[in-house]
C-alpha positions in Angstrom: 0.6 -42.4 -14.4 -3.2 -42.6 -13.7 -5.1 -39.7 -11.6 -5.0 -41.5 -7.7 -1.3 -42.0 -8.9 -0.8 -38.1 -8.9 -3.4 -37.7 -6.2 -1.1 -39.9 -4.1 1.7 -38.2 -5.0 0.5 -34.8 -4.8 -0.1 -35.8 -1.3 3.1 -36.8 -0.3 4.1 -33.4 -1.4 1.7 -31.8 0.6 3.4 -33.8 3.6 6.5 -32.9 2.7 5.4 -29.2 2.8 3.4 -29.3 6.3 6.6 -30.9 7.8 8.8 -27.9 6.4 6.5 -25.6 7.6 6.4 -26.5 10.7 10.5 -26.6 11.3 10.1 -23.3 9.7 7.6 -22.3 12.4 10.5 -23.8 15.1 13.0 -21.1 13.3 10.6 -18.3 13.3 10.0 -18.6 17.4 13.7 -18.5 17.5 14.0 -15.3 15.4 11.1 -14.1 17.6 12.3 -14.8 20.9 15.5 -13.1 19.8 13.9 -9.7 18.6 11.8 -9.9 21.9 14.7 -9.5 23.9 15.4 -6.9 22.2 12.3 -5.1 22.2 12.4 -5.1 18.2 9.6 -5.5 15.9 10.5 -8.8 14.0 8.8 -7.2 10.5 12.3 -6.1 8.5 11.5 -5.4 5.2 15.0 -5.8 3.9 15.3 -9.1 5.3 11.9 -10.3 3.9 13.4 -8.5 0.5 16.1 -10.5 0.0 14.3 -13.8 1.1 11.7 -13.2 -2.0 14.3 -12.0 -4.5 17.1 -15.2 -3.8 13.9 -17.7 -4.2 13.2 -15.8 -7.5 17.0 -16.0 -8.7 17.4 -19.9 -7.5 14.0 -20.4 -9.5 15.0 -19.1 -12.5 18.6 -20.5 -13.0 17.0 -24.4 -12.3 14.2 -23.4 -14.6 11.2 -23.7 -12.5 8.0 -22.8 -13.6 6.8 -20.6 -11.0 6.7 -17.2 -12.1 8.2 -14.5 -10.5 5.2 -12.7 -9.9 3.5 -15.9 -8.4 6.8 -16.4 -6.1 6.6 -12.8 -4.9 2.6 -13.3 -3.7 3.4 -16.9 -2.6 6.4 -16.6 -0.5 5.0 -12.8 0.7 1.6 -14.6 2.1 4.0 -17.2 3.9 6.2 -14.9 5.3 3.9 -12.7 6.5 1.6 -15.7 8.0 4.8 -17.2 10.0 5.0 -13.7 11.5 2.0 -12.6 12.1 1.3 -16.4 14.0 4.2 -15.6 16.3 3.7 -11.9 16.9 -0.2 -10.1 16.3 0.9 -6.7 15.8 -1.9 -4.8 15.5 -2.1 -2.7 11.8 -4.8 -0.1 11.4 -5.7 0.7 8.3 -7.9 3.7 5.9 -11.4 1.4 6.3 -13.9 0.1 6.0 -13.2 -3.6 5.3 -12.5 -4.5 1.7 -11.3 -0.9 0.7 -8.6 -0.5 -1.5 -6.1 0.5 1.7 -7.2 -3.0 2.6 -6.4 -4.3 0.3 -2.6 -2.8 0.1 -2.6 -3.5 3.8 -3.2 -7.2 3.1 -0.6 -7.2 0.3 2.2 -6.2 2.9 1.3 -7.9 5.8 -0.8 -10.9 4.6 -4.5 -12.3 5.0 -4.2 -13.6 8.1 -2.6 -10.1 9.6 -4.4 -8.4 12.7 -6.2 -5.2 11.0 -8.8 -2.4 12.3 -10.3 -0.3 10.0 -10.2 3.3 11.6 -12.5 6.4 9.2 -10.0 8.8 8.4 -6.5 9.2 7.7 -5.9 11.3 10.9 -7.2 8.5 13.0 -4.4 6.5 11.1 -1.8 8.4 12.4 -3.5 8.9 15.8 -3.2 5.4 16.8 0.1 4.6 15.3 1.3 7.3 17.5 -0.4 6.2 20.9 0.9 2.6 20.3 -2.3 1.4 19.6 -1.2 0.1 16.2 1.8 -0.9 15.6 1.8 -0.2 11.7 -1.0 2.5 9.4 -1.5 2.4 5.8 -2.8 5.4 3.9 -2.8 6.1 0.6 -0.5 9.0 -0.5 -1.2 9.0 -4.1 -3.1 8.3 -7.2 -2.0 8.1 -11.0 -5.7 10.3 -12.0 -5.8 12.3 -8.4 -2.8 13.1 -7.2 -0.9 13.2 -3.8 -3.8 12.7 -0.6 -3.4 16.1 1.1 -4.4 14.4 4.4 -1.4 12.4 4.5 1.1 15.0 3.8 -0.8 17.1 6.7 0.0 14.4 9.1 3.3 13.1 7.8 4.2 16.8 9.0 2.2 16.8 12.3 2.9 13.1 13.5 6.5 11.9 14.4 5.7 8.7 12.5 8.4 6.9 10.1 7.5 6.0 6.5 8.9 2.3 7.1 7.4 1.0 3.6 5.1 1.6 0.1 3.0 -0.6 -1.4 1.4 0.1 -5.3 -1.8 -1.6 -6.0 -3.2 -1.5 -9.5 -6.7 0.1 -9.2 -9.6 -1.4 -11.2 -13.3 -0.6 -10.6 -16.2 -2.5 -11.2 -20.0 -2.0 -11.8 -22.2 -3.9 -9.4 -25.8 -3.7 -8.8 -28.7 -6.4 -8.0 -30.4 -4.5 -11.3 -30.4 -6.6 -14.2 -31.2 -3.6 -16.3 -29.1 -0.8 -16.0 -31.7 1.5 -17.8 -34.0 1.5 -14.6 -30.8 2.5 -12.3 -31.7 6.0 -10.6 -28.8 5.9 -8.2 -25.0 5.4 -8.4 -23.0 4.8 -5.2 -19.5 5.5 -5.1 -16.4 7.7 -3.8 -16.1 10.6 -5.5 -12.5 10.2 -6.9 -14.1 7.0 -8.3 -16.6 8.7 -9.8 -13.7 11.4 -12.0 -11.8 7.6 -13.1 -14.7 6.2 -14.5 -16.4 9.2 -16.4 -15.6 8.0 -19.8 -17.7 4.5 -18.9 -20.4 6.6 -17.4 -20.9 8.7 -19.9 -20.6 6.0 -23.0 -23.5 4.3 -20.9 -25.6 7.0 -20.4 -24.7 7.0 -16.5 -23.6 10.5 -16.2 -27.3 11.6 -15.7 -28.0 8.9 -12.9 -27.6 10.9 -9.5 -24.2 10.0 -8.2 -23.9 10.0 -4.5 -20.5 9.8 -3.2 -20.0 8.7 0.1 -16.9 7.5 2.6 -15.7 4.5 0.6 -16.0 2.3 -2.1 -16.8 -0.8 -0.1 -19.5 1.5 1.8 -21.1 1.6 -1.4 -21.3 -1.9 -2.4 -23.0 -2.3 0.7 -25.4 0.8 0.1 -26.4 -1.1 -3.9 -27.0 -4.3 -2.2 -29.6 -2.5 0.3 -31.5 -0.4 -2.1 -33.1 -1.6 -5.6 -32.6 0.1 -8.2 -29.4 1.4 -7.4 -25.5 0.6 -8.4 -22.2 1.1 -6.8 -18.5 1.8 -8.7 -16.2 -0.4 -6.1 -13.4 -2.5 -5.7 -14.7 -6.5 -7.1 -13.7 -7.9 -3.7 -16.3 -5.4 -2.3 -18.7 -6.4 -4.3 -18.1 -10.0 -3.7 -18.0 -9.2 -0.1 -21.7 -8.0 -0.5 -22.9 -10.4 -3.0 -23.5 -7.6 -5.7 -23.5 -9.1 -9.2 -21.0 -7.7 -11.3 -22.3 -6.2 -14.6 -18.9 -4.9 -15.8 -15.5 -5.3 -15.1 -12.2 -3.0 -15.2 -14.6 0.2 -16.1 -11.7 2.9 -15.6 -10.6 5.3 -17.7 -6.9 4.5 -17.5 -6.5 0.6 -17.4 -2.7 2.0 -15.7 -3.9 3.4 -12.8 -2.4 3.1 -9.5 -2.7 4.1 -5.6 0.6 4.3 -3.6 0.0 3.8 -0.1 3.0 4.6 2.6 3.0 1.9 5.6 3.8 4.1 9.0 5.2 3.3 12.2 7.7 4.5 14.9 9.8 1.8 14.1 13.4 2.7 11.9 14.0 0.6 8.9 17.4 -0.1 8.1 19.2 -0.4 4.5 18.5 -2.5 1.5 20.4 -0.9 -1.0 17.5 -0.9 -3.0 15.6 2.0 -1.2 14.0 5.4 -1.3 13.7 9.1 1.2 10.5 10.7 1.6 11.3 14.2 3.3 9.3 17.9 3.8 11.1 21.0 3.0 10.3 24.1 4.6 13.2 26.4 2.8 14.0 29.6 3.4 12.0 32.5 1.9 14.7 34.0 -0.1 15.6 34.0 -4.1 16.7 30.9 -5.4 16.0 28.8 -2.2 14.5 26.0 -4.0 17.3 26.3 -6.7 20.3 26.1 -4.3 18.5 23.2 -1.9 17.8 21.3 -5.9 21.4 22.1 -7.6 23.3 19.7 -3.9 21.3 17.2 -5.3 22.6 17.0 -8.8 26.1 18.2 -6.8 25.9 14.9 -5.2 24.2 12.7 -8.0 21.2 11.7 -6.1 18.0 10.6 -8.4 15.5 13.4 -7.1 12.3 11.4 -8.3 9.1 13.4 -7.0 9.1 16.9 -5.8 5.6 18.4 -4.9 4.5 21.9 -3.6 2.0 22.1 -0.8 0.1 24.0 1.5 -0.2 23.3 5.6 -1.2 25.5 7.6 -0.7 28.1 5.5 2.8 27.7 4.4 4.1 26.3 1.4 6.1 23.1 2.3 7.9 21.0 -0.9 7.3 16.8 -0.2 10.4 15.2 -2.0 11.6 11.7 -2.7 14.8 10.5 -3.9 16.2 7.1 -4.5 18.2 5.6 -1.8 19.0 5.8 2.2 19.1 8.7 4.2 22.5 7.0 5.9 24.4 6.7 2.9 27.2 9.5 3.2 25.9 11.9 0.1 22.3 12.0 1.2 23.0 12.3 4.8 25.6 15.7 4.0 22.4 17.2 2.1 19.9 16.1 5.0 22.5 17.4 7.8 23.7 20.4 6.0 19.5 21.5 5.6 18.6 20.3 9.2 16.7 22.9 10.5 14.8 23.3 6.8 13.7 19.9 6.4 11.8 16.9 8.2 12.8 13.1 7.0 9.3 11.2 6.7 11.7 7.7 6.6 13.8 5.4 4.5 12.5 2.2 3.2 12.5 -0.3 0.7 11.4 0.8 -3.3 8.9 -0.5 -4.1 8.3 1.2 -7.8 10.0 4.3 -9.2 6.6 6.4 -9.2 3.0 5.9 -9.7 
C-alpha cells in the first residue's frame, strides 16, 4: 500500500468518525433534554466513569493498541466536548489563564469547557454559591506544601459539595527571553514554586537572584516576557502561552510532585463504588474524643486515608477522608451517629488514594 492509498483510507476513517459523532451528538440532546426536565446537571461523574473504564476493558481483551492512558485523555476530551456543546455550564476556576487550576480544570471538563478565572479561592466558592458558576476548582493539596488552608476555610463556611478530584503532576520550567542566565537579576514566580525548585536554583547559582513572588505562575511568565533580564519558574503551557523560550525543563525538586484539586458545586453526586468522603470534625473537647470518633472507624472497617488538624476561626477542626460513599450503610451509622460533630464536604468518585 502506497502513501495516497493510506491517505485515502485514513480518510474514510475520518468519515466514518464525523458520521458517529454526529449520531452521538443526536444521543447526547436526548440525554440533555431528559436531565432538563428534570432540572439536573447532565455532568455525572460515575456515568462518565464507567463509559472510560468499559472502552479500556473492550480495548485491551481485542488487543488494541491504544493505551489506557491515551483512552482515558481521548474519550475524557470527547465526552466532556459533547457536553459542554449541548449545555455551557459556566466553571470558575483559581486564575489566571494557564495556571495549574487551569489546567486541572481543563482535565475534568475539557478544552472546549466554559471557564472564568476568578483571583482567590474565596471568590471560587463565592460564585459557585450565588449560581454564578455552576462548578469551582481549587487546589486543596500539594505533595511539597501541604493542604491550601483557604480551601479548608471555605469548605467550612460555604455549603458547597465536593462533587470530584482531579491530580495533576506538577512540573516547572525556566523561561526567560535571556539567553544568558548569568545576566538574570530577577526571578518571577509563586512562592510555593520558588520552595520546589530550591535545589535547581541553588545548583545554578539562582538563589542570589532576587525572587519576587507574585499571584500566579502564569502571571509570571507574562511579567519575564515584559522585562529583560528577568526569568519566571511557571507552568510550560504558560510559557508557551507568552512565547518565553524555555531554558530548562522539569526543574523541581521532586520529579513526583503533585496538586490535588477538589471540583465544587451544589450539585449531589451519586455512587460509583469506587469512591471517597471528604468531612470536618469539630469533636467534643473531652479526653479521648479523637480516639473514640477514630476506634468506629476501624469498628466498622472503613479505610481512614487522610486525617488533618486545623485551625478556623480559632478552633481546631480535624479534615478527614475515607474511601467510599457516605450512603453506604457503615459510613452513614458513623456520619449519623456524630451529626452534630461533623460537616460532610461530599462523596465523589477516587480519583487516586493520596497525593
Amino acid at each position: 500500500m502506497d502513501l495516497n492509498e493510506i491517505r485515502v483510507k485514513l480518510d474514510e476513517i475520518d468519515n466514518q468518525v464525523l458520521e458517529l459523532f454526529n449520531k452521538r451528538l443526536e444521543l447526547v440532546e436526548k440525554v440533555a433534554e431528559y436531565k432538563s426536565r428534570k432540572n439536573e446537571s447532565i455532568y455525572r461523574p460515575k456515568r462518565e466513569r464507567e463509559i472510560i473504564e468499559r472502552l479500556k476493558k473492550i480495548n485491551s481483551d481485542m488487543g488494541g493498541k491504544l493505551s489506557s492512558e491515551l483512552i482515558e485523555a481521548l474519550f475524557s476530551q470527547i465526552i466532556s466536548t459533547f457536553r459542554n456543546y449541548e449545555k455551557h455550564e459556566l466553571i470558575a476556576y483559581l486564575g489566571p489563564e494557564a495556571s495549574f487550576t487551569h489546567q486541572a480544570a481543563e482535565k475534568r471538563f475539557g478544552l472546549s469547557g466554559n471557564y472564568v478565572p476568578i483571583t482567590t479561592i474565596d471568590g471560587v466558592f463565592r460564585e459557585v454559591s450565588r449560581d454564578k458558576a455552576t462548578f469551582g476548582v481549587v487546589p486543596i493539596e500539594n505533595t511539597t506544601n501541604g493542604i491550601v488552608s483557604d480551601t479548608i476555610n471555605c469548605l467550612n463556611d460555604y455549603d458547597l459539595k465536593i462533587v470530584g478530584e482531579v491530580v495533576l503532576n506538577v512540573h516547572h520550567v525556566f523561561a526567560s527571553t535571556c539567553s544568558d542566565i548569568k545576566k538574570i537579576k530577577k526571578i518571577y514566580s509563586k512562592d510555593i514554586a520558588f520552595n520546589q525548585c530550591s535545589n535547581f536554583l541553588r545548583d545554578f547559582g539562582l538563589d542570589n537572584v532576587e525572587l519576587v513572588p507574585v499571584d500566579s505562575t502564569a502571571k509570571a511568565a507574562q511579567l519575564a516576557k515584559e522585562e529583560e533580564f528577568t526569568a519566571s519558574i511557571c507552568a510550560e503551557v504558560a510559557a508557551k502561552m507568552y512565547d518565553v523560550p524555555i531554558v530548562f525543563r522539569n526543574i523541581e525538586d521532586d520529579d513526583k510532585n503533585r496538586t490535588r484539586f477538589f471540583v465544587i458545586s451544589k450539585i449531589e453526586v451519586e455512587a460509583s463504588g469506587n469512591d471517597k468522603t471528604s468531612i470536618l470534625a469539630k469533636l467534643p473537647n473531652r479526653p479521648g474524643a479523637l480516639v473514640d470518633f477514630l476506634l468506629d472507624f476501624k469498628a466498622k472497617n472503613i479505610d481512614l486515608t487522610k486525617i488533618k488538624s486545623h485551625i478556623v476561626g480559632g478552633v481546631s477542626i480535624f479534615f478527614l477522608e475515607f474511601n467510599g460513599h457516605k450512603s453506604d450503610d457503615d459510613i452513614a451509622y458513623i456520619l449519623n451517629r456524630y451529626s452534630d460533630s461533623i460537616k460532610i464536604l461530599g462523596s465523589y468518585v477516587k480519583e487516586a488514594d493520596d497525593v
